[in-house]
Structures are given as C-alpha cells and as structure tokens.
MOPAC internal coordinates of N, CA, C and O (Angstrom, degrees):
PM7 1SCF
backbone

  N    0.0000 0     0.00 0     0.00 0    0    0    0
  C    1.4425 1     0.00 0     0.00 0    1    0    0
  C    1.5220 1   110.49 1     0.00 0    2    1    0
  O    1.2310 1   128.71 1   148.42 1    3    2    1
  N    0.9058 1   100.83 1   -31.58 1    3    2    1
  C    2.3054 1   111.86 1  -172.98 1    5    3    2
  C    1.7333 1    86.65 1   -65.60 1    6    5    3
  O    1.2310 1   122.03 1   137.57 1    7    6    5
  N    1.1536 1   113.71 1   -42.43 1    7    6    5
  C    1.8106 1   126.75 1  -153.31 1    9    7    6
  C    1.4533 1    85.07 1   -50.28 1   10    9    7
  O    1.2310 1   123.13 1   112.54 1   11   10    9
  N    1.5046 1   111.60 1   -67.46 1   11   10    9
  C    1.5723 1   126.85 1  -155.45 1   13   11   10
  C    1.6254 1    91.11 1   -75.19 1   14   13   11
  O    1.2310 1    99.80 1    90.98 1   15   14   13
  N    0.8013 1   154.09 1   -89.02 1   15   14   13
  C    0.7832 1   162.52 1  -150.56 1   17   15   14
  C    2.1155 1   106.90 1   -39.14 1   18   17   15
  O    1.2310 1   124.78 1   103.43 1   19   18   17
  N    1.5072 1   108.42 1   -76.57 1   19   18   17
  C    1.1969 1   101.23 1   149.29 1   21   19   18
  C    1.9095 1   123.46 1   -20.27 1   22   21   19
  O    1.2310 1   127.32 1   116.45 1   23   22   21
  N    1.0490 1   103.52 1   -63.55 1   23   22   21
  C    2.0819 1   105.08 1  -171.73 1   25   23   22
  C    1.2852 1    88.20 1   -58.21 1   26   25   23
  O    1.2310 1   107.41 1   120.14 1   27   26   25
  N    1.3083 1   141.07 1   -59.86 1   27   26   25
  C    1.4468 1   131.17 1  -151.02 1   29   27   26
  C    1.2883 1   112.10 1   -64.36 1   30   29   27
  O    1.2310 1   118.89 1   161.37 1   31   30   29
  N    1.3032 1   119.72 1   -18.63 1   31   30   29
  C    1.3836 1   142.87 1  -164.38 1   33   31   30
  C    1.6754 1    84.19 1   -96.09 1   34   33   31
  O    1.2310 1   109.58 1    71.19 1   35   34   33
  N    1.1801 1   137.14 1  -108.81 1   35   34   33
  C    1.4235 1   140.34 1  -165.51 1   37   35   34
  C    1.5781 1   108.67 1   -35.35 1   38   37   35
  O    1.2310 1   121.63 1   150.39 1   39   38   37
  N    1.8234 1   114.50 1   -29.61 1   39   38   37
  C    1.5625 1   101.24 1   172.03 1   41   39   38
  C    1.3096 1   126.25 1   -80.05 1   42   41   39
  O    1.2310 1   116.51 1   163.35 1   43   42   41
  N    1.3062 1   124.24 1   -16.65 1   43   42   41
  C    1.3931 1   138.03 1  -177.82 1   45   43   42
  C    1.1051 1   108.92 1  -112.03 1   46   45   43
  O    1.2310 1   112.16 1  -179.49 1   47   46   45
  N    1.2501 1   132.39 1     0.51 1   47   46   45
  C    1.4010 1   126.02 1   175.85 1   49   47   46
  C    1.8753 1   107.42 1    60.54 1   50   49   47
  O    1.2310 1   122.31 1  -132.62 1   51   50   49
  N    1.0992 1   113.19 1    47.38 1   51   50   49
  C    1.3175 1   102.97 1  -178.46 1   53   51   50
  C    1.8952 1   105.03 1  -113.12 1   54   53   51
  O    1.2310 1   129.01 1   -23.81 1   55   54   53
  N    1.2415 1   100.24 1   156.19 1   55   54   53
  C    1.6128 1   103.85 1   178.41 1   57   55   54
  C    1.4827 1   113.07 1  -103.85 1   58   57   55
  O    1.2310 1   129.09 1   -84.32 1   59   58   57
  N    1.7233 1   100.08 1    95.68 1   59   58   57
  C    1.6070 1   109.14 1   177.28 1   61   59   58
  C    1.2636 1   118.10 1   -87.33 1   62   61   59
  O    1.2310 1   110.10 1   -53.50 1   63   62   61
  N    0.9322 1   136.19 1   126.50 1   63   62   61
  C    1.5432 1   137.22 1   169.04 1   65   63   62
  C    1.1339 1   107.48 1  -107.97 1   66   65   63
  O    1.2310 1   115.66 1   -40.43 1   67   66   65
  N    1.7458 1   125.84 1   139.57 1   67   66   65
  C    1.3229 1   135.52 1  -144.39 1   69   67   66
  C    1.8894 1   100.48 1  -135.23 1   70   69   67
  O    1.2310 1   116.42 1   -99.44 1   71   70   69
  N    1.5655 1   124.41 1    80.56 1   71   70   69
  C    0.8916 1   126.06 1  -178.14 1   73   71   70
  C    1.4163 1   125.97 1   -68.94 1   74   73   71
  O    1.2310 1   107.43 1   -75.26 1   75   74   73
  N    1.1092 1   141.04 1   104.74 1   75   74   73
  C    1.2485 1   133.17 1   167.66 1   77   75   74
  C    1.8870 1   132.99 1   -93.10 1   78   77   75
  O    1.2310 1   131.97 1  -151.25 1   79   78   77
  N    1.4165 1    94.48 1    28.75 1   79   78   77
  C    1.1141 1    97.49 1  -167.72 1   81   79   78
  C    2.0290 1   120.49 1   -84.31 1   82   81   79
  O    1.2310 1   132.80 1   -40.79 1   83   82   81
  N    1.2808 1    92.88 1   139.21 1   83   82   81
  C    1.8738 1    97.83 1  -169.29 1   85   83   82
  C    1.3172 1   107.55 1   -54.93 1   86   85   83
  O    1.2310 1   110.52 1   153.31 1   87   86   85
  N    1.4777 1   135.42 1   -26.69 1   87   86   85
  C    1.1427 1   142.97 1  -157.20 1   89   87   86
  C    1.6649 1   114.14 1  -118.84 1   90   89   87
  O    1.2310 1   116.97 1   -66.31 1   91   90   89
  N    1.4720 1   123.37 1   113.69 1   91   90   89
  C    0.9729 1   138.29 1  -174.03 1   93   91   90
  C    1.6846 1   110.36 1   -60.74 1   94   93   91
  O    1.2310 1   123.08 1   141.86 1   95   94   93
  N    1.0980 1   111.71 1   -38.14 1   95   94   93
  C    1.4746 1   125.87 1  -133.06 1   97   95   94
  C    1.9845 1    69.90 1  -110.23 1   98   97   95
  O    1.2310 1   106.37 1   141.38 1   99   98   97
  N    1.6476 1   142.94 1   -38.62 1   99   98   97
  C    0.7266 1   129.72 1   164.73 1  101   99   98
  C    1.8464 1   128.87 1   -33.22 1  102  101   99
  O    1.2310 1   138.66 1   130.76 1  103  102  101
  N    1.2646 1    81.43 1   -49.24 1  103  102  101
  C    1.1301 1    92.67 1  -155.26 1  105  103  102
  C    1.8368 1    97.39 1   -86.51 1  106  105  103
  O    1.2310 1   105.49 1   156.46 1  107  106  105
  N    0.8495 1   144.50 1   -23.54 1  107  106  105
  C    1.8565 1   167.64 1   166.93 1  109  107  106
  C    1.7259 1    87.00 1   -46.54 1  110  109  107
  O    1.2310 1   124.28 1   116.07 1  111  110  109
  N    1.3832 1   109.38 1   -63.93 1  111  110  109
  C    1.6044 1   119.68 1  -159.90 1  113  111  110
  C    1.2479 1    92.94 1   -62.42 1  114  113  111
  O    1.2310 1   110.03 1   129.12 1  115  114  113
  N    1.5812 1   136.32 1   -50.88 1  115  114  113
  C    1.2767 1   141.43 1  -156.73 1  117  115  114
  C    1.5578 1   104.77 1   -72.21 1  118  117  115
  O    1.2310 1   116.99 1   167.57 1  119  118  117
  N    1.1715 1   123.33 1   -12.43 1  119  118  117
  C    1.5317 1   124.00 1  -163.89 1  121  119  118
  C    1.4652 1   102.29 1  -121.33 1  122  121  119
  O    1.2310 1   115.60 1   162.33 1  123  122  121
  N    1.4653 1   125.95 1   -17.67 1  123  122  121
  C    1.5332 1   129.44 1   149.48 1  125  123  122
  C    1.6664 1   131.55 1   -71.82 1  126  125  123
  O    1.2310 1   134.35 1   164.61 1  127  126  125
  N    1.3747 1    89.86 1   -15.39 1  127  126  125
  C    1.4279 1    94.18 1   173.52 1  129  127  126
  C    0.9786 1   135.13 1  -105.03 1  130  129  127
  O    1.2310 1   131.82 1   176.72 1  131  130  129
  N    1.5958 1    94.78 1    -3.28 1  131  130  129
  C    1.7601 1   109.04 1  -175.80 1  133  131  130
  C    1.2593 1   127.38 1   134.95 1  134  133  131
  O    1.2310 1   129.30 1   138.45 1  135  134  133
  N    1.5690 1    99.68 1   -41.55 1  135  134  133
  C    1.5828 1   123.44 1  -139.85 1  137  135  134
  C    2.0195 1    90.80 1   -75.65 1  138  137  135
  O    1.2310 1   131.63 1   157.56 1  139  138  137
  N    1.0109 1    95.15 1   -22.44 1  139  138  137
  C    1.9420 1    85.53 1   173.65 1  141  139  138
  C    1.6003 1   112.27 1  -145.38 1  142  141  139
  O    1.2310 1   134.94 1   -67.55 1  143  142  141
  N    1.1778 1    88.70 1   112.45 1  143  142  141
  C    1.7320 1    90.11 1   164.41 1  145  143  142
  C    1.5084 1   130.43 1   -93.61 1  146  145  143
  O    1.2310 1   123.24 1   -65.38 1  147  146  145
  N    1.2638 1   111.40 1   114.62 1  147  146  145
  C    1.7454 1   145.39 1  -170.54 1  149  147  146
  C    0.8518 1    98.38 1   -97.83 1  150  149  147
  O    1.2310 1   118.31 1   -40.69 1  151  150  149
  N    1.7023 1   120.82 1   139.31 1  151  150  149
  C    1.2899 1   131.84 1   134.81 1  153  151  150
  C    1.4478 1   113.41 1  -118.42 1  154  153  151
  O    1.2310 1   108.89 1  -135.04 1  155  154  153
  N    1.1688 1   138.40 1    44.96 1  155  154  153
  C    1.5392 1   136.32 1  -173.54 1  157  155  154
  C    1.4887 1   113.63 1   156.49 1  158  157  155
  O    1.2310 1   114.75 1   -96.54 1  159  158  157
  N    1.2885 1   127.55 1    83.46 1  159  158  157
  C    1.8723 1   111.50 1   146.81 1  161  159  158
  C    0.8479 1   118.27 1   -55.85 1  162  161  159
  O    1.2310 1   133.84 1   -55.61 1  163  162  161
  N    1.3072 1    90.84 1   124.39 1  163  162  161
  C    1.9386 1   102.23 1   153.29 1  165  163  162
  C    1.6197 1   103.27 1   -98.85 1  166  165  163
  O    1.2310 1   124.26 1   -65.88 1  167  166  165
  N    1.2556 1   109.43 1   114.12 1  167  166  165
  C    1.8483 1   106.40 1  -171.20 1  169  167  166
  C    1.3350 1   117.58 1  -102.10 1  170  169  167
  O    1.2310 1   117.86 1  -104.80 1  171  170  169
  N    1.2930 1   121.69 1    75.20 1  171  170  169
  C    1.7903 1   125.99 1   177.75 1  173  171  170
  C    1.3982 1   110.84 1   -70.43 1  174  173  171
  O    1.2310 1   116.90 1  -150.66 1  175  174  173
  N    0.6871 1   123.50 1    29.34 1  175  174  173
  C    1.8030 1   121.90 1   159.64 1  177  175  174
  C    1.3282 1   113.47 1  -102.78 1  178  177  175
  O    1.2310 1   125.60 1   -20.97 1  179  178  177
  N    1.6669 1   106.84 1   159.03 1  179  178  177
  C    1.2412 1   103.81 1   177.02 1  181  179  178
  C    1.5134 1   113.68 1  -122.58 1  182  181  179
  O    1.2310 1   132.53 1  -133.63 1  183  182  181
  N    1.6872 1    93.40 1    46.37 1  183  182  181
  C    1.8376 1   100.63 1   150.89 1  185  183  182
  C    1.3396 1    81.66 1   -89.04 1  186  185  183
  O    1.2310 1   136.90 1     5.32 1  187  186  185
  N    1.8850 1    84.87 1  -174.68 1  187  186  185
  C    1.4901 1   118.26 1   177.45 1  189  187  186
  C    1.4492 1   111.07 1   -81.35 1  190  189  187
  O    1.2310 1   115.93 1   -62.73 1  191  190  189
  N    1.3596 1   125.33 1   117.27 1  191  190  189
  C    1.4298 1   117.41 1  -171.30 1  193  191  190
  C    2.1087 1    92.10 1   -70.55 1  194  193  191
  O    1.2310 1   137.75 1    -6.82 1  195  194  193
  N    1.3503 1    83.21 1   173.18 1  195  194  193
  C    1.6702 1   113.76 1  -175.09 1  197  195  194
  C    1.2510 1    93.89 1   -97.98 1  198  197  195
  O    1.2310 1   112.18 1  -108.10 1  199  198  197
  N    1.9128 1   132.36 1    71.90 1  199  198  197
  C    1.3307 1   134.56 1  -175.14 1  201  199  198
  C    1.7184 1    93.21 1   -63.09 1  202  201  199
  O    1.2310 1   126.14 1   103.69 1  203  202  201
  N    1.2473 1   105.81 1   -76.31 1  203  202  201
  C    1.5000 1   112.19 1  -162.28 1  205  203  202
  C    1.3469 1   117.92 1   -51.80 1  206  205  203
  O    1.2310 1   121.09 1   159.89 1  207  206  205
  N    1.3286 1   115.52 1   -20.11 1  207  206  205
  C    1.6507 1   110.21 1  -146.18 1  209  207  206
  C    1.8913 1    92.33 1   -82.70 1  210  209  207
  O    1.2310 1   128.90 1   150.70 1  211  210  209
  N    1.7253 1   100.47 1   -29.30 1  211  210  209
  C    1.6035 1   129.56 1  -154.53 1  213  211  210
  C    1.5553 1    88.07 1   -90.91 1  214  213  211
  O    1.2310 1   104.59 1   160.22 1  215  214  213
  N    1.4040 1   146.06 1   -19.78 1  215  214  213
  C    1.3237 1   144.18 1   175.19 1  217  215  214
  C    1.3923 1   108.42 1   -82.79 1  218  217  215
  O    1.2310 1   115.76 1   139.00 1  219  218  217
  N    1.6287 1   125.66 1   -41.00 1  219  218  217
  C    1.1562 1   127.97 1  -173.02 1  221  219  218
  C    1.2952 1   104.17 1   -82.63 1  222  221  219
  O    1.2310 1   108.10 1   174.88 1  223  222  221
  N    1.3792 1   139.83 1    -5.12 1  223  222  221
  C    1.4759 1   150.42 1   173.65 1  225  223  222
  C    1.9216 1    97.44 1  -108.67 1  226  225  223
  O    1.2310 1   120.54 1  -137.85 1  227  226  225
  N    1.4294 1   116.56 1    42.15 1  227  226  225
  C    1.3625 1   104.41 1   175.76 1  229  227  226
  C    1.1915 1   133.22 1    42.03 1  230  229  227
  O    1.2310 1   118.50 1  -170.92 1  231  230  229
  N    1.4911 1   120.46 1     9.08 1  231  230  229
  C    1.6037 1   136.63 1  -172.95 1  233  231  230
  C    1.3089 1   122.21 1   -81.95 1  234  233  231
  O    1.2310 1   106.97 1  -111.01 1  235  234  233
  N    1.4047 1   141.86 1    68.99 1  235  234  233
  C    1.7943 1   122.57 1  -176.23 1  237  235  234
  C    1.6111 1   121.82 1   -56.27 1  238  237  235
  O    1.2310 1   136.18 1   -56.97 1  239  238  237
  N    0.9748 1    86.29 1   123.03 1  239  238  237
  C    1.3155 1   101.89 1  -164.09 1  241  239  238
  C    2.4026 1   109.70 1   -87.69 1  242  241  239
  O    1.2310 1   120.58 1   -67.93 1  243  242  241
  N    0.9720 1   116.50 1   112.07 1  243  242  241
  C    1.6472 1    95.04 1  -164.51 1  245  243  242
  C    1.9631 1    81.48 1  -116.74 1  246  245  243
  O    1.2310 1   117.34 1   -76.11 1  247  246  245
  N    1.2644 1   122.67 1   103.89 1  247  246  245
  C    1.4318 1   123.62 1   172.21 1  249  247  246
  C    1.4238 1   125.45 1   -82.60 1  250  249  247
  O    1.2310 1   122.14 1  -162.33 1  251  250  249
  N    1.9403 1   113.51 1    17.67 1  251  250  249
  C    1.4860 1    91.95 1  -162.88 1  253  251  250
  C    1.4194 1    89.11 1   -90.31 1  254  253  251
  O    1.2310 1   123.26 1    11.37 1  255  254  253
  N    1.5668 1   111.35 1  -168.63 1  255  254  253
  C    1.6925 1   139.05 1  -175.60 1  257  255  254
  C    1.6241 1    94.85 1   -62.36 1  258  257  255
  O    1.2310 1   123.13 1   -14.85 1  259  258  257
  N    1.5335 1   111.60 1   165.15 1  259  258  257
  C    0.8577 1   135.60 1   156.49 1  261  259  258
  C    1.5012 1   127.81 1   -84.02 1  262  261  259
  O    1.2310 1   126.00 1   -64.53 1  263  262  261
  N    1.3874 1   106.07 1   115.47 1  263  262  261
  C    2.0815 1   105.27 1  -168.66 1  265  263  262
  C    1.5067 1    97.35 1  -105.75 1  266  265  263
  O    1.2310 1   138.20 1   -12.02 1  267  266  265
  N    1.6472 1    82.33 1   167.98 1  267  266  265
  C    1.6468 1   101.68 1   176.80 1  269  267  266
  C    1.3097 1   114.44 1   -83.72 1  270  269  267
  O    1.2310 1   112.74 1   154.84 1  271  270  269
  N    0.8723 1   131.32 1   -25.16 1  271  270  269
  C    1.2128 1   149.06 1  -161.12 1  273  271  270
  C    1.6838 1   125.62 1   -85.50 1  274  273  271
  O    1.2310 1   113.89 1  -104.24 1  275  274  273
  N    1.3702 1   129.17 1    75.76 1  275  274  273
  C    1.0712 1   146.18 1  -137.15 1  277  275  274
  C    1.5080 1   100.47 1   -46.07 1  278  277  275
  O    1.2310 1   131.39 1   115.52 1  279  278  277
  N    1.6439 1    95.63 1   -64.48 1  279  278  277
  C    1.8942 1    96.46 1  -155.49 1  281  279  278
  C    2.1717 1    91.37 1   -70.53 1  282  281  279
  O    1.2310 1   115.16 1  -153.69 1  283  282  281
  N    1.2089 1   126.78 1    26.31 1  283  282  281
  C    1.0995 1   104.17 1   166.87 1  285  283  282
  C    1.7114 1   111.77 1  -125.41 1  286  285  283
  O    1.2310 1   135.35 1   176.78 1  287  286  285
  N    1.4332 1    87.91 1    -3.22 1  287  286  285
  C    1.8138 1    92.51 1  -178.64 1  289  287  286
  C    1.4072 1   104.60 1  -119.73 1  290  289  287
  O    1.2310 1   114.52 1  -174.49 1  291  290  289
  N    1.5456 1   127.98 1     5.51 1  291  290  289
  C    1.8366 1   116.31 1   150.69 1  293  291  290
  C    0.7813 1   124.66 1   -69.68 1  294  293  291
  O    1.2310 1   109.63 1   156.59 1  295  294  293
  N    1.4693 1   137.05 1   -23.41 1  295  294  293
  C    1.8198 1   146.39 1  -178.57 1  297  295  294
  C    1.2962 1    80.86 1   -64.19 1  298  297  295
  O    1.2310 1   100.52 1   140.54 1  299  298  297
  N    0.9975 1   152.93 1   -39.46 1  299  298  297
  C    1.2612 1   141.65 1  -120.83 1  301  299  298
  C    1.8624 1   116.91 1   -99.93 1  302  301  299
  O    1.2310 1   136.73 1   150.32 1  303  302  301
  N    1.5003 1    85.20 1   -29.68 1  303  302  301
  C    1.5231 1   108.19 1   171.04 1  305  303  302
  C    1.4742 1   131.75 1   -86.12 1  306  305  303
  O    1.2310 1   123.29 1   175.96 1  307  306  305
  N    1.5970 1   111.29 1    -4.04 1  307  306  305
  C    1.0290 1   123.90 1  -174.51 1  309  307  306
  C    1.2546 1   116.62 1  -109.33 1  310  309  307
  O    1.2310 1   110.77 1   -26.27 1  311  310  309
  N    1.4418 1   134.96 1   153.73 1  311  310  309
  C    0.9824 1   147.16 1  -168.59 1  313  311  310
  C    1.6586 1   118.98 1   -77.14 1  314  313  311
  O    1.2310 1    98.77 1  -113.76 1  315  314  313
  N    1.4935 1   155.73 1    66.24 1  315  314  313
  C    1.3713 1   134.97 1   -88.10 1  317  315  314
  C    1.9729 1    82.18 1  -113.13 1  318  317  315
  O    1.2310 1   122.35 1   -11.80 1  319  318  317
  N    1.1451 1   113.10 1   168.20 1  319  318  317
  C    1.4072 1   145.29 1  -161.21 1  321  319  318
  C    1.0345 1   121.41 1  -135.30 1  322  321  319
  O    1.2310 1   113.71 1   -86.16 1  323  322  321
  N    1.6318 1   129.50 1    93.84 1  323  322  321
  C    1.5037 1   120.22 1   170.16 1  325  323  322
  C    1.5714 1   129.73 1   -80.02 1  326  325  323
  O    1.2310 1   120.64 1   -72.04 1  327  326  325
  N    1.1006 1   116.38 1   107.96 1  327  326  325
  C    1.4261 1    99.23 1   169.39 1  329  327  326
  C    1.6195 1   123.50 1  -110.76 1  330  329  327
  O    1.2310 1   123.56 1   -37.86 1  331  330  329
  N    1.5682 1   110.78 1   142.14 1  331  330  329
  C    1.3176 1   109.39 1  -171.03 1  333  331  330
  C    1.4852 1   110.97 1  -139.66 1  334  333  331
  O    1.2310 1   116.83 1   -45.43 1  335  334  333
  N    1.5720 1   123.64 1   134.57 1  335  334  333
  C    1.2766 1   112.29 1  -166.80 1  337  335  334
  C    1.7850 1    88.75 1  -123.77 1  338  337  335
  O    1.2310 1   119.79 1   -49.38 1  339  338  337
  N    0.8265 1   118.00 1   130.62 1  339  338  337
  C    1.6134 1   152.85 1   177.32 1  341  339  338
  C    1.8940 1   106.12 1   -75.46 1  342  341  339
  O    1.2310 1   116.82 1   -80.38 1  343  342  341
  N    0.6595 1   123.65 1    99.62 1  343  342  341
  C    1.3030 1   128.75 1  -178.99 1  345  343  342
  C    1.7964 1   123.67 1  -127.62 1  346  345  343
  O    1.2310 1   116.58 1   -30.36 1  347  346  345
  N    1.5051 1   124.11 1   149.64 1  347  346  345
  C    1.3204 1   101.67 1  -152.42 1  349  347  346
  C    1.4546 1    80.45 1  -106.92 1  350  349  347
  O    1.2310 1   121.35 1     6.08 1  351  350  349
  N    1.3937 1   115.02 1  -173.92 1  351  350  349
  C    1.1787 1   126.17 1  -146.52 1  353  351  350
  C    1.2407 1   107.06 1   -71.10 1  354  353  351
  O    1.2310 1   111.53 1   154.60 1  355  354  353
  N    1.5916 1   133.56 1   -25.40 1  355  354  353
  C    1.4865 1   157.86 1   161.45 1  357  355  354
  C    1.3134 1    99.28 1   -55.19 1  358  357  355
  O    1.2310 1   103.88 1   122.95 1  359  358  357
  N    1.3614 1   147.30 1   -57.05 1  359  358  357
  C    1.1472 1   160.85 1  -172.29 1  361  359  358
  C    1.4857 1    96.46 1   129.28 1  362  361  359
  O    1.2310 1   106.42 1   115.31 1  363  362  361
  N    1.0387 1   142.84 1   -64.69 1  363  362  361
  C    1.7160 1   124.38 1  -162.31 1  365  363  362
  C    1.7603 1    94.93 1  -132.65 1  366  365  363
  O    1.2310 1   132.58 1   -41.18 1  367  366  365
  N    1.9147 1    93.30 1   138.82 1  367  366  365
  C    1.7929 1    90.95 1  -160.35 1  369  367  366
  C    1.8768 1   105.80 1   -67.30 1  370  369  367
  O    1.2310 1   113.34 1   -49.69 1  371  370  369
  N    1.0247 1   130.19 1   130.31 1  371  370  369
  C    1.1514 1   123.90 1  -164.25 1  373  371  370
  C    1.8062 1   130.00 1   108.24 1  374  373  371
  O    1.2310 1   134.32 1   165.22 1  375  374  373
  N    1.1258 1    89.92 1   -14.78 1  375  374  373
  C    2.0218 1   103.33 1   179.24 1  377  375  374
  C    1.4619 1   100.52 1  -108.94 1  378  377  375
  O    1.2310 1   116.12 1  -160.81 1  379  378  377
  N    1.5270 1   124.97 1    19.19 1  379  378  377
  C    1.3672 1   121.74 1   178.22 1  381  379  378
  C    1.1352 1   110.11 1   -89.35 1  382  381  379
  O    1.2310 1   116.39 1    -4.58 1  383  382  381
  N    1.8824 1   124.47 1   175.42 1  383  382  381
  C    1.4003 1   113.21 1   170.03 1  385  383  382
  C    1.6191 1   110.82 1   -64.74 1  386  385  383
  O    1.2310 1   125.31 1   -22.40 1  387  386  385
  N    1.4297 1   107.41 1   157.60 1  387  386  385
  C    1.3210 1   111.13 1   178.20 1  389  387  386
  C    1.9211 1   120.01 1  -117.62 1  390  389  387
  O    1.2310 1   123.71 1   -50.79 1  391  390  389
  N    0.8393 1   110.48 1   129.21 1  391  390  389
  C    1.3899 1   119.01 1  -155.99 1  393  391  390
  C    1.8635 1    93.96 1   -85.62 1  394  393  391
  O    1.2310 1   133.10 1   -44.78 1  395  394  393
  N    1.7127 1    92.30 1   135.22 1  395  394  393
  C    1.6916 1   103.19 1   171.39 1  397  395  394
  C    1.0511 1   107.51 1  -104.70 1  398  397  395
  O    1.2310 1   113.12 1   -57.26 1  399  398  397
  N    1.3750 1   130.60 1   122.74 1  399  398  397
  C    1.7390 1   137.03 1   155.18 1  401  399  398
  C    1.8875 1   108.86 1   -79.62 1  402  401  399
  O    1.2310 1   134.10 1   -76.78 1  403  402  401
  N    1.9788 1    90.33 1   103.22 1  403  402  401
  C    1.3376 1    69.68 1   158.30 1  405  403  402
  C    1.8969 1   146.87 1  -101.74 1  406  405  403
  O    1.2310 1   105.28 1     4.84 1  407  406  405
  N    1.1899 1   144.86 1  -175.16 1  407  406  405
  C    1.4679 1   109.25 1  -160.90 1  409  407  406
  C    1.5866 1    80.08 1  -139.65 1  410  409  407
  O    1.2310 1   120.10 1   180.00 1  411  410  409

C-alpha cells in the first residue's frame, strides 16, 4: 500500500503526508493550531475517522478502503471540483427567440 501510494505521490506531484499517529485528538490539535495544513484525508484506518470535527476545520474528509484498481483509486487523491453552469431555459438568458410586438 506505501508502494502505491508513494508513485501517486511522485506521479502527480502531490504533497502526501503519511500520519501515523495513535491519537486522534493529536492530530485535530495539530491542524487548529497551525502546525499542518490539510486540505483532504484520506483515512485508511479502521478507527472511526473525525468526519465532523475535519469538516468544521474545512477538511474533506474521503474514508473509504484503499483499491487496486487504478482508474478507481486516483480520484481519490485529489482534491474534487464542482463545476456548474446555470443556464436559462433557451440555454443562455438572452440567445432565446425574441418576440416582435407589432403596433
């Protein structure tokens, strides 16, 4: 698991940090005070991750298992992105038909 985990890290250029610490509440204090800046657990243990505590500290938290299976465990490392485009019922407000009054 370190194997894969490591490559995904050197192929994406991403900065993983690999906590092993016994204490939950350690590691909570360390990320309120400064001492580490997170944007995403990935939580492979099988305590109970700290969902809420890590949402109210802006943290996404993604707790499932670790797979073998590449194209389903790279999403997994990334930080995810919604995009949504709002469009009116025409598709864009203003590119609809336009109505003539005649007088």
């Amino acid at each position: 698991m370190l194997a894969a985990i490591d490559w995904i890290s050197k192929r994406f250029d991403l900065s993983i940090r690999i906590s092993k610490t016994d204490s939950i509440s350690d590691l909570l204090s360390q990320i309120k005070r400064g001492l580490l800046s997170i944007g995403k657990v990935r939580w492979l243990s099988n305590a109970t991750p700290p969902i809420t505590e890590l949402l109210a500290l802006g943290i996404s938290v993604d707790p499932r298992p670790i797979t073998n299976e590449g194209s389903v465990e790279m999403p997994r490392w990334f930080r995810e992105q919604s995009v949504a485009i709002t469009n009116h019922r025409y598709g864009n407000v203003g590119a609809g038909p336009k109505p003539t009054i005649s007088t």
